[in-house]
PARO-679144 format. One record per residue: residue number from 1; residue in one letter; chain; x, y, z of N, C-alpha, C, CB in turn. Coordinates in Angstrom, 3 decimals. Glycine has a CB too. Layout:
<recs>
+-----+---+---+----------+----------+----------+----------+----------+----------+----------+----------+----------+----------+----------+----------+
!   k ! r ! c !     n_c1 !     n_c2 !     n_c3 !    ca_c1 !    ca_c2 !    ca_c3 !     c_c1 !     c_c2 !     c_c3 !    cb_c1 !    cb_c2 !    cb_c3 !
+-----+---+---+----------+----------+----------+----------+----------+----------+----------+----------+----------+----------+----------+----------+
! NUM ! A ! A !        X !        Y !        Z !        X !        Y !        Z !        X !        Y !        Z !        X !        Y !        Z !
...
+-----+---+---+----------+----------+----------+----------+----------+----------+----------+----------+----------+----------+----------+----------+
</recs>
This chain:
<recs>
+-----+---+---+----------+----------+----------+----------+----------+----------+----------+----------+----------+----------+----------+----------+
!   k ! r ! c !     n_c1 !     n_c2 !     n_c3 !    ca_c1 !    ca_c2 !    ca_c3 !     c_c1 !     c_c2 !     c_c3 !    cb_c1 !    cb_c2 !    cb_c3 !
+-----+---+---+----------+----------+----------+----------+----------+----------+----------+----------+----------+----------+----------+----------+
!   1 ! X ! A !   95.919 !  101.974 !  114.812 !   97.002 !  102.039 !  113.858 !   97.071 !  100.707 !  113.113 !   98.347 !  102.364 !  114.561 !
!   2 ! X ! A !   97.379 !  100.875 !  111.793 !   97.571 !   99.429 !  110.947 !   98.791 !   99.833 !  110.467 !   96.417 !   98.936 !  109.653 !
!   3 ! X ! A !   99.683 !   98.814 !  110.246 !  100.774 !   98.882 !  109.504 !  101.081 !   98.102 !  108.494 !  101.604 !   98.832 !  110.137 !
!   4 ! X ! A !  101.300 !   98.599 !  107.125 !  101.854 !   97.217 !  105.983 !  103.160 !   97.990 !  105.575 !  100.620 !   96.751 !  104.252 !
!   5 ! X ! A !  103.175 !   96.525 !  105.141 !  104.743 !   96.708 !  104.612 !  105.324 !   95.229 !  104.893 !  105.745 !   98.049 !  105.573 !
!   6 ! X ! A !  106.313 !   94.824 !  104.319 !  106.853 !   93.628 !  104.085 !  107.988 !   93.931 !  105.619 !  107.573 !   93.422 !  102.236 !
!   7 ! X ! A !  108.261 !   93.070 !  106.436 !  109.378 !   93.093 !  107.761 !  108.747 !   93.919 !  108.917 !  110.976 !   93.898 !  107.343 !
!   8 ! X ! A !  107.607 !   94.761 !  108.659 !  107.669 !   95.146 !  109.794 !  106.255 !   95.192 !  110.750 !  108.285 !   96.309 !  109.603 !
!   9 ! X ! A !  106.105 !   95.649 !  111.467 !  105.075 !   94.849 !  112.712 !  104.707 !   95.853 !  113.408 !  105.742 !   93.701 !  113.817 !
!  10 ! X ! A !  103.697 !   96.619 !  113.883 !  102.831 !   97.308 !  114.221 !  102.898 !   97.000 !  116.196 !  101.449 !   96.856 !  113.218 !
!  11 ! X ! A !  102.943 !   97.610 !  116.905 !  102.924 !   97.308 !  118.564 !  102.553 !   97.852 !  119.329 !  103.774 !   97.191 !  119.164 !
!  12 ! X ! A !  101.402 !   98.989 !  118.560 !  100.351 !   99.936 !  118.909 !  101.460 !  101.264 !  119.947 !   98.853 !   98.894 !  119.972 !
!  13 ! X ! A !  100.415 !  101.682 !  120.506 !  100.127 !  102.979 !  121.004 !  100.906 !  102.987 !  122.818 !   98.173 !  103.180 !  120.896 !
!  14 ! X ! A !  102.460 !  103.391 !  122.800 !  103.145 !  104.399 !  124.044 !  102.643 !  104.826 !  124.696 !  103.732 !  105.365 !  123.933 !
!  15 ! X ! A !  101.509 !  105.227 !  125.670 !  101.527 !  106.141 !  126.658 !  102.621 !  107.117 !  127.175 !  101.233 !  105.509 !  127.512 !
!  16 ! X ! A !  103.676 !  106.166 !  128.011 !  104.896 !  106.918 !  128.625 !  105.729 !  107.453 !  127.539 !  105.807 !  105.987 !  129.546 !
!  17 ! X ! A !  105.607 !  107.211 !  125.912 !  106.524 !  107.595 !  125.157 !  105.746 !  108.992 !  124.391 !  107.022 !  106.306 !  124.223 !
!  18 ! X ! A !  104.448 !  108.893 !  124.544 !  103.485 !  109.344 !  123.270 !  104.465 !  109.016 !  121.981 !  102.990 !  111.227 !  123.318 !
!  19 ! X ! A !  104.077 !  108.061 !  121.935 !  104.655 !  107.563 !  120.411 !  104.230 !  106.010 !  120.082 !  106.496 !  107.631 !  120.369 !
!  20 ! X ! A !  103.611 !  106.097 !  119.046 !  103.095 !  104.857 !  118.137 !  104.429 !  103.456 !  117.733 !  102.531 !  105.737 !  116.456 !
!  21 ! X ! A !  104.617 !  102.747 !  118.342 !  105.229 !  102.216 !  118.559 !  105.534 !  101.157 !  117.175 !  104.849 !  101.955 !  119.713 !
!  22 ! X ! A !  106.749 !  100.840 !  116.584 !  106.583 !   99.806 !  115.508 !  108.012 !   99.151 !  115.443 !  106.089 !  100.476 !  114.008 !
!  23 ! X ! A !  108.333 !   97.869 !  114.719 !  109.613 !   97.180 !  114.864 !  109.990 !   96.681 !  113.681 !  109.618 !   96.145 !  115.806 !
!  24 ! X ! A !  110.804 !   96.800 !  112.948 !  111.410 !   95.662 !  111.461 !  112.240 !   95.035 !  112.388 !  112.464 !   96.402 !  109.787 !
!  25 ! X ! A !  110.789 !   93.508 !  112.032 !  111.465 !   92.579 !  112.441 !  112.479 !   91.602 !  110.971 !  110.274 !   91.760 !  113.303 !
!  26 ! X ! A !  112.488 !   92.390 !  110.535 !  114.024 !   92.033 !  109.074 !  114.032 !   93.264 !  108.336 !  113.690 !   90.510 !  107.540 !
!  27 ! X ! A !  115.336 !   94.033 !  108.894 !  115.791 !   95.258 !  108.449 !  116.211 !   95.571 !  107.276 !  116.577 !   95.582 !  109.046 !
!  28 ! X ! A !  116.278 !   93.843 !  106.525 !  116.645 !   94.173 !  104.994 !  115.695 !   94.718 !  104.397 !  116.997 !   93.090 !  104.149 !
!  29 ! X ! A !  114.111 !   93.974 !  104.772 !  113.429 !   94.002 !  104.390 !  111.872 !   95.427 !  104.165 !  113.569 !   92.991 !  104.836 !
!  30 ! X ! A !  112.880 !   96.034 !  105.579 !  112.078 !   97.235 !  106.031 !  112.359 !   98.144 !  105.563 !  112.036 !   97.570 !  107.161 !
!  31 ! X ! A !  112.341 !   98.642 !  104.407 !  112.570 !   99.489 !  103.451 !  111.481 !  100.482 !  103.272 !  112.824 !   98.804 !  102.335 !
!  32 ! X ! A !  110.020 !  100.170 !  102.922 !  109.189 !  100.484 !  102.806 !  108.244 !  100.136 !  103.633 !  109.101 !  100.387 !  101.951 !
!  33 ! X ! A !  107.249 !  101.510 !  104.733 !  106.267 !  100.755 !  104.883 !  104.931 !  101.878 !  105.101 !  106.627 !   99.710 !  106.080 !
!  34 ! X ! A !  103.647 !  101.675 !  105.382 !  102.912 !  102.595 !  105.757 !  101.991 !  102.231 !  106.697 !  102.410 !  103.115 !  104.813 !
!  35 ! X ! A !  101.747 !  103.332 !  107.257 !  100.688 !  103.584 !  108.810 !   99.556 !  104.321 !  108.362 !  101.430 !  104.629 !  110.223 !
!  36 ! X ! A !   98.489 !  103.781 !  109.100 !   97.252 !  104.337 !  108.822 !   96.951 !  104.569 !  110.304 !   96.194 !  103.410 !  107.934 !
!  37 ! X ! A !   96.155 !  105.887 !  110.323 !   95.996 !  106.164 !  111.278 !   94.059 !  106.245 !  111.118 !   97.023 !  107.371 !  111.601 !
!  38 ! X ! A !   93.254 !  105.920 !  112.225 !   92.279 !  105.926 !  111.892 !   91.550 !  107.273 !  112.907 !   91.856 !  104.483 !  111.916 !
!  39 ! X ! A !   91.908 !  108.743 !  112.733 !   91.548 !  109.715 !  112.958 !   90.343 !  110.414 !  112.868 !   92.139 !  110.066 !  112.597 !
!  40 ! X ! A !   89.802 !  111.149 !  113.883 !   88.217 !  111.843 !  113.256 !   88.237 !  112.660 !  114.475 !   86.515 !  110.676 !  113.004 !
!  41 ! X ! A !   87.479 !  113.763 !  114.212 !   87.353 !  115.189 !  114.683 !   87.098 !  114.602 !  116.381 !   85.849 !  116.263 !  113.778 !
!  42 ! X ! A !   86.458 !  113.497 !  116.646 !   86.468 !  113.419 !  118.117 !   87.620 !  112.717 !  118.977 !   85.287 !  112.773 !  118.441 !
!  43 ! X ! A !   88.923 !  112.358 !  117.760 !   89.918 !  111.347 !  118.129 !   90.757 !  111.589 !  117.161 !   89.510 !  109.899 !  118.227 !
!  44 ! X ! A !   91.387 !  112.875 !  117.418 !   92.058 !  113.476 !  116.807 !   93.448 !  113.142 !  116.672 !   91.853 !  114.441 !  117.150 !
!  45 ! X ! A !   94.619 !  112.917 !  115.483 !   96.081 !  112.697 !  116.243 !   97.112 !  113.622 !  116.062 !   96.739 !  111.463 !  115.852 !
!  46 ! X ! A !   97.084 !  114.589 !  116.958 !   97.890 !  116.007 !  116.988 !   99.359 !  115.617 !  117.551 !   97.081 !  117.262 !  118.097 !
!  47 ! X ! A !  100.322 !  115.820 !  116.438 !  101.450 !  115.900 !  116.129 !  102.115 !  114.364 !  116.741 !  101.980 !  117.298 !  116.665 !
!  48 ! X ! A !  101.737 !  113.190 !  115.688 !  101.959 !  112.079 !  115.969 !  103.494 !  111.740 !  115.745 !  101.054 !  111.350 !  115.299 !
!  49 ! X ! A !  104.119 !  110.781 !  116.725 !  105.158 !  110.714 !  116.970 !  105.202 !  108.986 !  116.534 !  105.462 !  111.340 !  118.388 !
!  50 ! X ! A !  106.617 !  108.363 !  115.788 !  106.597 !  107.187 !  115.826 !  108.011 !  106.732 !  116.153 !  106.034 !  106.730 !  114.698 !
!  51 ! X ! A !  108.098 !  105.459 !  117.002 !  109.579 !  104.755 !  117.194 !  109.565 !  103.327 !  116.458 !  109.967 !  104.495 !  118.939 !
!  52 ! X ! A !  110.607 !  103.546 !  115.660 !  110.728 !  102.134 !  114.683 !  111.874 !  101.481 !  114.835 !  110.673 !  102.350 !  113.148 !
!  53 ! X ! A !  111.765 !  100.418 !  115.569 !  113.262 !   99.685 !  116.280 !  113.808 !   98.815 !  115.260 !  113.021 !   98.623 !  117.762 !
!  54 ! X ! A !  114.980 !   98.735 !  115.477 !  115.875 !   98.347 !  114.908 !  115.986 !   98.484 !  113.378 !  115.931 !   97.292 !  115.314 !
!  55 ! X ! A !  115.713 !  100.043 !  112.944 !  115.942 !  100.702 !  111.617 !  117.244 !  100.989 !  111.543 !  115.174 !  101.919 !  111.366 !
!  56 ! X ! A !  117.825 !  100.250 !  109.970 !  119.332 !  100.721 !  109.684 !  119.516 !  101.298 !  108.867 !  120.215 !   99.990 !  109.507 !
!  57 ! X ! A !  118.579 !  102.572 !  108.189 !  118.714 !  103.495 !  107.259 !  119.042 !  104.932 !  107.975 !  117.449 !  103.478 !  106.407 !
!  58 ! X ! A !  119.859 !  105.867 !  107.142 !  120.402 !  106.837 !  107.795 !  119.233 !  107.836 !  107.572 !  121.849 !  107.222 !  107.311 !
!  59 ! X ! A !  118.439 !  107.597 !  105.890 !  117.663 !  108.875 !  105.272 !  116.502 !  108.336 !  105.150 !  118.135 !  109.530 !  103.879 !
!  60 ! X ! A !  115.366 !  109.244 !  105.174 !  114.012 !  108.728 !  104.385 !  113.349 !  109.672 !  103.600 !  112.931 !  108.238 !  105.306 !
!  61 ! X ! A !  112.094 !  109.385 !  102.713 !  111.196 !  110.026 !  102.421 !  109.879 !  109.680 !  103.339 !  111.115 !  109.873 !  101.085 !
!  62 ! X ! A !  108.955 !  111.103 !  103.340 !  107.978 !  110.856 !  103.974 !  106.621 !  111.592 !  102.792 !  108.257 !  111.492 !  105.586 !
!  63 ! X ! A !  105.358 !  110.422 !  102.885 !  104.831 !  110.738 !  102.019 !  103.270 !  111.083 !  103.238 !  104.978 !  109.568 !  100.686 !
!  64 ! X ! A !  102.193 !  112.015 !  102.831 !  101.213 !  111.446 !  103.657 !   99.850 !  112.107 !  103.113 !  101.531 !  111.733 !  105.250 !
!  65 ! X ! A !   99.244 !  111.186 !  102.960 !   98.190 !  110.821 !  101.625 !   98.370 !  110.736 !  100.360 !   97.291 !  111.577 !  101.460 !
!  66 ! X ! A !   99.456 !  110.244 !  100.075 !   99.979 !  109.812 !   98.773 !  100.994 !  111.297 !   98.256 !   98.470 !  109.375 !   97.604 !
!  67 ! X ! A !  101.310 !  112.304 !   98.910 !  102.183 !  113.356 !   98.839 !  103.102 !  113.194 !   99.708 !  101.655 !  114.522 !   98.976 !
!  68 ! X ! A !  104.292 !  113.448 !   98.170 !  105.758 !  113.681 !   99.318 !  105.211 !  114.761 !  100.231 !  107.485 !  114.374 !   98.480 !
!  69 ! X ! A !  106.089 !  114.944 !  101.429 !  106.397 !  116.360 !  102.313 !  107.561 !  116.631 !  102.043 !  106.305 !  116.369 !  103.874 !
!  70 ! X ! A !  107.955 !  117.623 !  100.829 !  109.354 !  118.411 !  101.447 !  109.570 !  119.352 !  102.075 !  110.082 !  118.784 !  100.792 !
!  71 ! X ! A !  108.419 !  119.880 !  103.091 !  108.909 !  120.715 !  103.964 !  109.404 !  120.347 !  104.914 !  108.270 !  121.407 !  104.292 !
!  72 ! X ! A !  110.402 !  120.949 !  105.447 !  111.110 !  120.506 !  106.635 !  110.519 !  120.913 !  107.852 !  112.428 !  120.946 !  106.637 !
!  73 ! X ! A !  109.932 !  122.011 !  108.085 !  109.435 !  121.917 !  109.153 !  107.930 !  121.747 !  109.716 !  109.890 !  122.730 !  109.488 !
!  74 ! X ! A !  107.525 !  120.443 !  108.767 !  106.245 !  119.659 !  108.968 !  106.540 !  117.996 !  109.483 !  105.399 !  119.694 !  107.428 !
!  75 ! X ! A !  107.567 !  117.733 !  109.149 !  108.255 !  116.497 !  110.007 !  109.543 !  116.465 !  110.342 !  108.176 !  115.305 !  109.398 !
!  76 ! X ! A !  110.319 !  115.797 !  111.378 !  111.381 !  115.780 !  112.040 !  111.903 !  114.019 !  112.049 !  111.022 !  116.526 !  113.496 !
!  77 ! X ! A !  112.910 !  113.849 !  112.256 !  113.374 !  112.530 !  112.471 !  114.796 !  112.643 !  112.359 !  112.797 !  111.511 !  111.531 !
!  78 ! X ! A !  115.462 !  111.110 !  113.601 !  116.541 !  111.501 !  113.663 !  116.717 !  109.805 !  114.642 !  116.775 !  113.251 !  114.277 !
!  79 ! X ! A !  117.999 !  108.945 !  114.468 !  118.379 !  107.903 !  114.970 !  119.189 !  107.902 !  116.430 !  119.043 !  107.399 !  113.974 !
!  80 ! X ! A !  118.337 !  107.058 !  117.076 !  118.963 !  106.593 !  118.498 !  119.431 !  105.521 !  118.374 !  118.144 !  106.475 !  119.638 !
!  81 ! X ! A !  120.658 !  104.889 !  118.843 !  121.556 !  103.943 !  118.941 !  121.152 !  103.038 !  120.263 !  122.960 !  104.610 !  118.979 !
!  82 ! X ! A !  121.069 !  101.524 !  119.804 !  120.355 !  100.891 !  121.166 !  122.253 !   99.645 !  121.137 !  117.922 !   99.710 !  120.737 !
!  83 ! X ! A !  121.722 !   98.573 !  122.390 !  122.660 !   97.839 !  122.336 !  122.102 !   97.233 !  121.132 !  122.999 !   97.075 !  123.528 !
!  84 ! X ! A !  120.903 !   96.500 !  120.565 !  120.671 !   96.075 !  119.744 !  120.718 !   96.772 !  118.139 !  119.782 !   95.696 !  120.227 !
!  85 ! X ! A !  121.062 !   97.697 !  117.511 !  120.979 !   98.382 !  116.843 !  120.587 !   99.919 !  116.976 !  120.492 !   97.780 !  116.310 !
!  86 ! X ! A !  119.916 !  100.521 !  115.877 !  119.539 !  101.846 !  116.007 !  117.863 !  102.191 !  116.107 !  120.180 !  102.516 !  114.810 !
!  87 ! X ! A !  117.276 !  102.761 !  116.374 !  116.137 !  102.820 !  116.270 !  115.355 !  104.297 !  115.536 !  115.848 !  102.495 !  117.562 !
!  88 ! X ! A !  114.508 !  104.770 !  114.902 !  114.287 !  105.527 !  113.830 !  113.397 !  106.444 !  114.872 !  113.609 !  104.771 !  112.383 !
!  89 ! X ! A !  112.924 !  107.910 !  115.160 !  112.307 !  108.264 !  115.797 !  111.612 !  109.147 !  114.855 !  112.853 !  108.585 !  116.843 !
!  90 ! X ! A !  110.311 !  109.117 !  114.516 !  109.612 !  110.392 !  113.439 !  108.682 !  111.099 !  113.828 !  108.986 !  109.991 !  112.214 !
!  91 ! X ! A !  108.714 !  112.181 !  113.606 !  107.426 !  113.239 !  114.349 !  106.957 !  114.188 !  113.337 !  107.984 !  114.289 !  115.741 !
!  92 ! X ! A !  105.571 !  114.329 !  113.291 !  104.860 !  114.925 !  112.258 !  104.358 !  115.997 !  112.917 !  103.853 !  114.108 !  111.586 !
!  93 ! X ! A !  104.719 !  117.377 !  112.372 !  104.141 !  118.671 !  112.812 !  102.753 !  118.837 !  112.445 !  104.882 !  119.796 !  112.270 !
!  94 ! X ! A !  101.796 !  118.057 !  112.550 !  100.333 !  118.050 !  112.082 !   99.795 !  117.682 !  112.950 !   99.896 !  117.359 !  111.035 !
!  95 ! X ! A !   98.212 !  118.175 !  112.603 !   97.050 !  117.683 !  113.369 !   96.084 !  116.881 !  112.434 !   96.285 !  118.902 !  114.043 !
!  96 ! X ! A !   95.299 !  115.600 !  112.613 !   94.996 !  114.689 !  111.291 !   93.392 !  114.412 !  112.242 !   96.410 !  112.917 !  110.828 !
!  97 ! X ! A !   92.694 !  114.691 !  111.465 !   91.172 !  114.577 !  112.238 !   90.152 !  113.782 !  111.186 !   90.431 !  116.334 !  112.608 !
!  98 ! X ! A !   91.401 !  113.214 !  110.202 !   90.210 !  112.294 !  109.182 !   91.553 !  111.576 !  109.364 !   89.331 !  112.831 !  107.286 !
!  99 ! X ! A !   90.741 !  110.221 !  108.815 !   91.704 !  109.109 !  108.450 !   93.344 !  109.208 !  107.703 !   90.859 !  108.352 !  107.529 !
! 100 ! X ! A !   94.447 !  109.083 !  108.010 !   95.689 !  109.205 !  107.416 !   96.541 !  108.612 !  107.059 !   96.164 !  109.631 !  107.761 !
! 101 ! X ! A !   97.101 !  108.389 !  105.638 !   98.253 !  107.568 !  105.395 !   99.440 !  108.087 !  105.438 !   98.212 !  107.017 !  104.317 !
! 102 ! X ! A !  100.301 !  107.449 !  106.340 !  101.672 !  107.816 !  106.493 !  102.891 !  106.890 !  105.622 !  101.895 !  107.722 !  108.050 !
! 103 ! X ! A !  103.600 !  107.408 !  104.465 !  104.117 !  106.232 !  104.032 !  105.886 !  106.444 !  104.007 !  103.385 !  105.889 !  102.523 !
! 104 ! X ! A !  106.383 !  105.854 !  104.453 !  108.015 !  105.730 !  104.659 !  109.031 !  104.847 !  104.027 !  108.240 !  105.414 !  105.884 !
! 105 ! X ! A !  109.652 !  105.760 !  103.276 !  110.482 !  105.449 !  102.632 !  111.725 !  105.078 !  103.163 !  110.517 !  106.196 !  101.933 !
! 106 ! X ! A !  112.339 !  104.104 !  103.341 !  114.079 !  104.236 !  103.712 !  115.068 !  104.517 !  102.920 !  114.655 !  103.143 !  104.143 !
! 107 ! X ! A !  116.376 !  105.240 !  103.334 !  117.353 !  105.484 !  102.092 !  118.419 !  105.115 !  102.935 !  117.479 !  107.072 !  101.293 !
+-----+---+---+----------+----------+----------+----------+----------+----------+----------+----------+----------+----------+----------+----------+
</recs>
């Protein structure tokens, strides 16, 4: 996994969570960011899950390969409340067997 974007920081790959792990470390700043996933038919990433700590946006857009998704039931997401803030949880109803850009919008 690579991550850009201005604030936020990449902390690889959950086991116990199955979920791709990531953090804005400056939440002003974490507005925008994107994940690449480096996928192929022998390392496949079927229905990838991500936790993004300490996110303080309520809404997002999700784009992936340079297309919005407005279907709703191709991704899911929804905020958990920590002592430290909230944290962003996103899950993609897909299977990605070539390389993938995931790009996230905050609102």
């Amino acid at each position: 996994m690579s991550v850009y974007g201005e604030g936020i920081s990449g902390k690889g790959y959950e086991s116990d969570e199955r979920a791709y792990q990531l953090e804005c470390i400056n939440p002003d700043g974490c507005n925008t960011f994107s994940i690449q996933l480096s996928c192929s038919p022998e390392y496949p990433a079927v229905n990838p899950a991500f936790v993004v700590s300490n996110w303080d946006k309520t809404e997002l857009v999700l784009s992936i390969n340079g297309e919005k998704v407005s279907d709703k039931n191709l991704f899911r997401y929804g905020l958990t409340n920590t002592a430290n803030g909230s944290n962003l949880i996103l899950w993609i109803n897909e299977e990605f067997d070539k390389p993938v850009k995931i790009e996230v919008l905050g609102k």
